[in-house]
C-alpha positions, 0 to 999 in steps of 0.5 A: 463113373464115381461121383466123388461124395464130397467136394475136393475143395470144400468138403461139402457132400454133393453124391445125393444131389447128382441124381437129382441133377442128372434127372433135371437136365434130362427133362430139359432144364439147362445145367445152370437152372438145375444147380441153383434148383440144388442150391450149388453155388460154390464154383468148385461144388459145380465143378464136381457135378459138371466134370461127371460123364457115364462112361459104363457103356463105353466101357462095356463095350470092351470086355474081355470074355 
């Protein structure tokens, strides 16, 4: 997984808020709640955060050794 430091579109630095979002929905905010708590509001900034997956333990499951 590589949080992209700053938007693509925008250049505004949202890496340091993923975090904080990734901790919210898992206490059961929905997404949407979460990213106005942040201050996102820019549709291309929600974007980034939104396309995000943790994709490392699917790929550990394939390692080579």
């Amino acid at each position: 997984m590589i949080i992209p430091i700053r938007c693509f579109s925008c250049g505004k630095p949202i890496a340091h808020l993923y975090q904080k979002y990734k901790t919210l929905v898992e206490s059961g905010k929905t997404p949407k709640d979460s990213l106005n708590d942040l201050g996102i509001k820019r549709y291309c900034c929600r974007a980034q955060i939104l396309g995000q997956t943790d994709t490392l333990e699917l790929i550990n499951k394939f390692k080579k050794f």
